[in-house]
TIRO-2110 file (N, C-alpha, C; in Angstrom, 1 decimal):
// TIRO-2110
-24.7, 6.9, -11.9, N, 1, A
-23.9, 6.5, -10.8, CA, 1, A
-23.5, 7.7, -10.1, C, 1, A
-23.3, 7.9, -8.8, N, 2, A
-23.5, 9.1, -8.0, CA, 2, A
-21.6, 8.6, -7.3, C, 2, A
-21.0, 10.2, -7.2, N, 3, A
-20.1, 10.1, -7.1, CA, 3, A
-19.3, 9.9, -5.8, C, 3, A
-20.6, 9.2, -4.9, N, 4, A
-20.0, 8.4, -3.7, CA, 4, A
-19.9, 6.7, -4.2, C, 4, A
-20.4, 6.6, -5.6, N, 5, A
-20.6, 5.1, -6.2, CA, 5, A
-19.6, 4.7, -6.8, C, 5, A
-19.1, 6.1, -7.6, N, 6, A
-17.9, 5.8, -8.3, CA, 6, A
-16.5, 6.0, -7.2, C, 6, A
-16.6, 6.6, -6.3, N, 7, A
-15.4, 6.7, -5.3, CA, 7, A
-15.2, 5.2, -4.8, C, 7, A
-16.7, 4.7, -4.6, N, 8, A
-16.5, 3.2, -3.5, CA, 8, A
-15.8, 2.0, -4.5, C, 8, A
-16.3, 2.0, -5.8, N, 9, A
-16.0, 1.1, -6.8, CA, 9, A
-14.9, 1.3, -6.9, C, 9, A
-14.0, 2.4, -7.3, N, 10, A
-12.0, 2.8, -7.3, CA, 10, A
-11.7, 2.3, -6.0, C, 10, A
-12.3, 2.7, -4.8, N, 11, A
-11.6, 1.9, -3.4, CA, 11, A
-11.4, 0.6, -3.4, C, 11, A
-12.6, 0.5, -3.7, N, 12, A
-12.6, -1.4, -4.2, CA, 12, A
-11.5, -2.0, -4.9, C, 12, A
-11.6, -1.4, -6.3, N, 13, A
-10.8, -1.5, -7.2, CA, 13, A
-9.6, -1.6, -6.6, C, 13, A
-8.9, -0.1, -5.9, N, 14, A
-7.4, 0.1, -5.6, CA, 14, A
-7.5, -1.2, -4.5, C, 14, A
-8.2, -1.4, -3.8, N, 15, A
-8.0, -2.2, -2.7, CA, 15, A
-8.1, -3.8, -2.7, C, 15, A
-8.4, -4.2, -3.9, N, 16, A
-8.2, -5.2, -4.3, CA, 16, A
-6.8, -5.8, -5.0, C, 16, A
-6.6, -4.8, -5.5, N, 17, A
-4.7, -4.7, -6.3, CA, 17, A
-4.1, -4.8, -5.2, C, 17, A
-4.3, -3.8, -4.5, N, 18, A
-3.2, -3.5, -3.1, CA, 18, A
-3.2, -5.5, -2.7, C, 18, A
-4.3, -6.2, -2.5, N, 19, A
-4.3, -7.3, -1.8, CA, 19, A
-3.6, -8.5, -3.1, C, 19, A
-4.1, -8.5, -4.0, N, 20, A
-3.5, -9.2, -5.2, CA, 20, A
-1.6, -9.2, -5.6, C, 20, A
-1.4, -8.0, -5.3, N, 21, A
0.6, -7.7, -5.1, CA, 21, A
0.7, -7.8, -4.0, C, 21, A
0.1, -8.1, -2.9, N, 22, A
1.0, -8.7, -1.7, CA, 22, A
1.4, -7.5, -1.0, C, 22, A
0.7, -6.0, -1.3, N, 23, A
1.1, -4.7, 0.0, CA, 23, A
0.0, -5.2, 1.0, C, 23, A
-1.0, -5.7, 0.7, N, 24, A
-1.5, -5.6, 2.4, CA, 24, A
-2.4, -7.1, 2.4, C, 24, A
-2.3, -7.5, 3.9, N, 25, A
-2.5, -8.6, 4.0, CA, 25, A
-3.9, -8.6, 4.6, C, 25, A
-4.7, -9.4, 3.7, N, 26, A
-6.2, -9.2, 3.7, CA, 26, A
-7.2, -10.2, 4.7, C, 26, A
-6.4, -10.1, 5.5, N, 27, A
-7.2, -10.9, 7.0, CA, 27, A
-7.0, -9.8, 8.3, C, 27, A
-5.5, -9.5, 7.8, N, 28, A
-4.9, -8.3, 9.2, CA, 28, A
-5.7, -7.0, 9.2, C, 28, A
-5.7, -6.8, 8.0, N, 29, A
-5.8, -5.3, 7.3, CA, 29, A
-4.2, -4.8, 7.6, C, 29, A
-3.5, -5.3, 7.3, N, 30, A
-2.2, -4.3, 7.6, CA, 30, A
-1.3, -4.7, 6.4, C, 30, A
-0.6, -3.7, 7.0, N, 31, A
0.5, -4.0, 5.5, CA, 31, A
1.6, -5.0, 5.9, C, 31, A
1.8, -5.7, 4.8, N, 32, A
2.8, -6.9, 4.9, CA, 32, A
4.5, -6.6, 4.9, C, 32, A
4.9, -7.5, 5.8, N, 33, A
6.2, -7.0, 6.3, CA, 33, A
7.1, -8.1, 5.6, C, 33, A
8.5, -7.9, 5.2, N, 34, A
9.7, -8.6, 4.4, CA, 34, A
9.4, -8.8, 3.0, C, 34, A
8.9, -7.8, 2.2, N, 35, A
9.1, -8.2, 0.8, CA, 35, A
10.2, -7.4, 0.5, C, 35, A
11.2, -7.1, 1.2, N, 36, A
12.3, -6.7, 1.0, CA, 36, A
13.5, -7.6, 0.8, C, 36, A
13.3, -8.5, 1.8, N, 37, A
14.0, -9.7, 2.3, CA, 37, A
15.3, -10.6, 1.5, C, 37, A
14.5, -10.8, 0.5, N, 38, A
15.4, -11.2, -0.4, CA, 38, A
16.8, -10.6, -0.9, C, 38, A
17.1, -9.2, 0.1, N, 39, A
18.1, -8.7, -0.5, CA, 39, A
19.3, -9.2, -0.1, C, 39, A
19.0, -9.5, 1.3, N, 40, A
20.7, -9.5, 2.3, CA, 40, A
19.6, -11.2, 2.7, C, 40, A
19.8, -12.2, 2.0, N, 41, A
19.7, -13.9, 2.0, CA, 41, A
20.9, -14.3, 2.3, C, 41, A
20.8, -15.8, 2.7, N, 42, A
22.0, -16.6, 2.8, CA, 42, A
21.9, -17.4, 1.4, C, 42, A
20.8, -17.0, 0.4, N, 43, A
20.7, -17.9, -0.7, CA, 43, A
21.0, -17.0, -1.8, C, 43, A
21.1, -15.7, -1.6, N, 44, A
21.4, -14.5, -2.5, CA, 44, A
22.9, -14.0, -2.4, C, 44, A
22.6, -13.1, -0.9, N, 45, A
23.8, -12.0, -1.1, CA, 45, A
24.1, -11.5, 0.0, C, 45, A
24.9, -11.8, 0.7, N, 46, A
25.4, -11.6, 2.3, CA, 46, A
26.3, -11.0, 2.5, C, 46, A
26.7, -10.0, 3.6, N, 47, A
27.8, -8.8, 3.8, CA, 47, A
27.0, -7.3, 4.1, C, 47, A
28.4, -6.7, 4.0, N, 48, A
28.5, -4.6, 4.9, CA, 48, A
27.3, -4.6, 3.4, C, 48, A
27.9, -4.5, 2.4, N, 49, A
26.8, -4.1, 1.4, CA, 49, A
25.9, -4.2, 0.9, C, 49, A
25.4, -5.8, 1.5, N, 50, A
24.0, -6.0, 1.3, CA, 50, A
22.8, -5.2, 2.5, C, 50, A
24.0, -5.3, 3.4, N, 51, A
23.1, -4.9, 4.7, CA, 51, A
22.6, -3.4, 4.2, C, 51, A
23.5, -2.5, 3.8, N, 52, A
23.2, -1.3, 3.3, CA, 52, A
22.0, -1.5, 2.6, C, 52, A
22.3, -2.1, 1.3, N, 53, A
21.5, -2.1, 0.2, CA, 53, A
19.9, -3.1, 0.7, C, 53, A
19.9, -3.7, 1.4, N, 54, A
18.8, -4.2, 2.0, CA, 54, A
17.9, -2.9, 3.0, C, 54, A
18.8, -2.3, 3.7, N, 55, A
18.0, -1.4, 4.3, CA, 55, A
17.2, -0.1, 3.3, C, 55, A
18.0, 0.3, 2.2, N, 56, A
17.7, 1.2, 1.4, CA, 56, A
16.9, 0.8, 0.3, C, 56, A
16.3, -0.7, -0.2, N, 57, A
15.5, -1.2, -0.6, CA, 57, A
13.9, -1.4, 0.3, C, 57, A
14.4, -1.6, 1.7, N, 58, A
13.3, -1.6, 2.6, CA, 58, A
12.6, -0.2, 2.5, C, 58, A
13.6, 0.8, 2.5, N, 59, A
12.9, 2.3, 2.9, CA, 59, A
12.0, 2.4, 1.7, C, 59, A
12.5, 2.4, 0.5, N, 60, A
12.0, 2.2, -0.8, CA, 60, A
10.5, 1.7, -0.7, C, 60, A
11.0, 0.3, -0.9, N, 61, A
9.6, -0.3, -0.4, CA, 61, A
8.1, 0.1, 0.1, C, 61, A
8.7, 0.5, 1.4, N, 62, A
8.2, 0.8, 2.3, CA, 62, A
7.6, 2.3, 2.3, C, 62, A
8.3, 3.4, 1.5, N, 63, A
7.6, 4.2, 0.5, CA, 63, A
6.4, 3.9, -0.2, C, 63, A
6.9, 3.2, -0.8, N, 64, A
5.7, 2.8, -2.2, CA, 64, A
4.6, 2.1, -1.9, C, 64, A
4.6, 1.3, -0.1, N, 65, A
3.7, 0.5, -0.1, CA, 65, A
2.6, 2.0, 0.4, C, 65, A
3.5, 2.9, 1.4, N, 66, A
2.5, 4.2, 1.9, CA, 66, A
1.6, 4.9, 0.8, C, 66, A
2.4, 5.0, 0.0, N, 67, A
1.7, 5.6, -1.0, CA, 67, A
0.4, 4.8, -1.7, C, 67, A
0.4, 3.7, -1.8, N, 68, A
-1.0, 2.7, -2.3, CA, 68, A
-1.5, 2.8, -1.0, C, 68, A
-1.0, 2.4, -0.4, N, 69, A
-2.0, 2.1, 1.3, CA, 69, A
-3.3, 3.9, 1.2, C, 69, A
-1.5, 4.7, 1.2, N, 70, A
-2.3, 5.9, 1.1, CA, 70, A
-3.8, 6.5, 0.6, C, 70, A
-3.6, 6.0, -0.9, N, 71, A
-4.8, 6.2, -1.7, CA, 71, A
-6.0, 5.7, -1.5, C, 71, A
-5.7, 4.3, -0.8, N, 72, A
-6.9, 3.7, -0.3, CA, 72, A
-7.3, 4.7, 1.2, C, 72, A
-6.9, 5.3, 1.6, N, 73, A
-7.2, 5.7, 2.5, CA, 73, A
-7.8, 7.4, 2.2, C, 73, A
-6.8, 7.9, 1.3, N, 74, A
-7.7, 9.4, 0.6, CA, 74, A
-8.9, 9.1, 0.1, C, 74, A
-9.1, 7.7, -0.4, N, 75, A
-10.8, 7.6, -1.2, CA, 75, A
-11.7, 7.1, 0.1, C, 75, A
-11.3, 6.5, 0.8, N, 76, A
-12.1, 6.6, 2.5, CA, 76, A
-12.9, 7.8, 2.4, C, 76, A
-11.4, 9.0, 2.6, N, 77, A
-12.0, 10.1, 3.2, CA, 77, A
-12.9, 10.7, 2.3, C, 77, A
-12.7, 10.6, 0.6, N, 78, A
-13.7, 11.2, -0.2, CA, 78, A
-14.9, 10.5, -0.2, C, 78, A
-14.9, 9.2, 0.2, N, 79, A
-16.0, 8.6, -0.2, CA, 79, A
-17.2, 9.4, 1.4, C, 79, A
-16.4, 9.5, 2.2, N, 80, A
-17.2, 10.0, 3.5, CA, 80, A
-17.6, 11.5, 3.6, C, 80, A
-16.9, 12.2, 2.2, N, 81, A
-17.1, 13.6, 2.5, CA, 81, A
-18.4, 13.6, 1.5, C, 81, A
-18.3, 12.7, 0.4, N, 82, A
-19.6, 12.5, -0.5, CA, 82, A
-21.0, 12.2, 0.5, C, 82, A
-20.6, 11.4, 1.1, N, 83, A
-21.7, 11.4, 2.2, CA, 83, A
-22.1, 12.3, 2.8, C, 83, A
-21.8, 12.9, 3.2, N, 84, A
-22.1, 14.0, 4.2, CA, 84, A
-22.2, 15.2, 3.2, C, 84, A
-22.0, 15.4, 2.0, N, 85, A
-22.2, 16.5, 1.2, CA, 85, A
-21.4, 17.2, 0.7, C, 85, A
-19.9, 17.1, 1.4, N, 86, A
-19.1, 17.9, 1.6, CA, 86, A
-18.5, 18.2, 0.4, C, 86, A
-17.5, 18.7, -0.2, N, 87, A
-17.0, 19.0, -1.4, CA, 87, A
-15.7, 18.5, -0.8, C, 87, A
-14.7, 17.8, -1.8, N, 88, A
-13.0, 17.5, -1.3, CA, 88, A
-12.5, 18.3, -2.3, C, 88, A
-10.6, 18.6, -2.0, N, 89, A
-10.2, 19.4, -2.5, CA, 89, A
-9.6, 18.3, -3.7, C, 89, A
END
């Protein structure tokens, strides 16, 4: 297996997880918005504090979804530098 085979298979791989936990929505291609939501509910936890802690859960989130999104996107670029020959860092 040639190491543009094994890059595509991990994209695969990562990019099927990504779709399976609900970071990206696999019709849009984008990443999915309010899994934060739950924090500041009328069926949870409402108020100054939730609104805080809602937003600082979002940023969170919204970190962690970059960082997977990310990866799918660094094995793009390796899978395209294999192509063309290139060596990645």
């Amino acid at each position: 297996m040639s190491e543009k085979e094994r890059l595509a298979e991990l994209k695969e791989y990562v990019d099927r997880k990504n779709r399976e936990i609900g970071l990206v929505n696999p019709y849009a291609c984008t990443i999915v918005e309010g899994l934060y939501g739950w924090v500041n509910a009328s069926d949870t936890w409402e108020g100054p504090l939730a609104d805080e802690e809602s937003e600082y859960t979002k940023g969170e989130i919204d970190a962690l979804i970059a960082v997977f999104a990310g990866l799918s996107d660094d094995l793009a670029t390796a899978i395209a530098n294999a192509e063309s020959g290139e060596e990645s860092d």
